[in-house]
Structures are given as structure tokens and as C-alpha cells.
C-alpha positions in Angstrom: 0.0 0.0 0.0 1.5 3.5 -1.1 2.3 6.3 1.5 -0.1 9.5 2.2 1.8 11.3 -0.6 1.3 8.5 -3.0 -2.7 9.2 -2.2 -2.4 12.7 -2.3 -0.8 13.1 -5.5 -3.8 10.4 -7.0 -6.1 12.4 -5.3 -5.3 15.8 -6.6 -5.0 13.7 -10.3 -8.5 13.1 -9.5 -9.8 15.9 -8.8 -8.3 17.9 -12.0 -8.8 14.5 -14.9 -12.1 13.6 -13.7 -13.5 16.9 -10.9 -11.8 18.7 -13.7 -11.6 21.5 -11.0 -8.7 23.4 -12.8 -11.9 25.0 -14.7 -12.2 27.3 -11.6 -9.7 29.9 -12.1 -10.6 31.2 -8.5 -8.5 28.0 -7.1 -5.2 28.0 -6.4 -3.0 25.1 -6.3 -3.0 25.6 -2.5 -6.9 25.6 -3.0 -6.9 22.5 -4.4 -4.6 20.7 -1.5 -7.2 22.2 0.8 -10.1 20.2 -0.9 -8.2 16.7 -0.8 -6.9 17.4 2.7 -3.1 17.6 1.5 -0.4 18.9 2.4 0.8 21.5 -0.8 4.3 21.8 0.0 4.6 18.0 0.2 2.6 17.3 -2.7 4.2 20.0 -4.9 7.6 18.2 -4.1 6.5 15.3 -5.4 4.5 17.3 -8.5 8.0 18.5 -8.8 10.0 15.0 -8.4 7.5 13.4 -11.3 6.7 16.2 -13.7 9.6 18.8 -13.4 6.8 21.4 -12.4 5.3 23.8 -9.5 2.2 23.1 -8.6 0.7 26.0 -9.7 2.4 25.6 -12.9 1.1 22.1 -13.4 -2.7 23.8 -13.0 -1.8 26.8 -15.8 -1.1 23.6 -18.4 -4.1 22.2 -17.1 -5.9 25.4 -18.0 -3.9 26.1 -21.1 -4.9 22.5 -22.3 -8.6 22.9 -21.9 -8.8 26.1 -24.3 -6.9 23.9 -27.1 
């Protein structure tokens, strides 16, 4: 069984692939740790470790990708 980042991080996928929540502009990335209960620095590390990104830099391409 995976650690509480390991949830986290699926959670957050989650939320912005299927809650699609990244359509909210009002929400930050630390907005959306809030929601799933995790902790942002934490999360973005690992954000950062898998995807080379910030977190709130991850949510821009999420918004970028939904105009396309």
C-alpha cells in the first residue's frame, strides 16, 4: 500500500482529470490541496520530483490544455 503522498498526489490527479476543478480559475493550487486534505508543499515536491513542475504551474497547463 503506497504512503499519504502516493494518495495525495492520486487524489489531486483526480480531482483535475475527472473533478476537472482546474476550470475554476478562483482556485489555487494551494486551494486544491485544501479540498483533498493535503499537504501543498509535500505534494508539490513530489509534482516537482514526477513532472519537473510547480504546482501552480502544473494547474496553468491544465488550464492552457482545456482552451486547445
Amino acid at each position: 500500500m503506497g504512503n499519504k503522498i502516493d494518495y495525495e498526489y492520486a487524489a489531486f490527479e483526480a480531482l483535475m482529470d475527472e473533478g476537472r476543478v482546474f476550470t475554476d480559475e478562483s482556485l489555487s493550487f494551494n486551494d486544491i490541496c485544501a479540498l483533498i486534505g493535503a499537504d501543498a508543499q509535500a505534494l508539490e515536491q513530489k509534482i516537482a520530483e514526477e513532472l519537473g513542475c510547480l504546482g501552480d504551474e502544473l494547474l496553468e497547463v491544465y488550464r492552457n490544455q482545456s482552451l486547445l
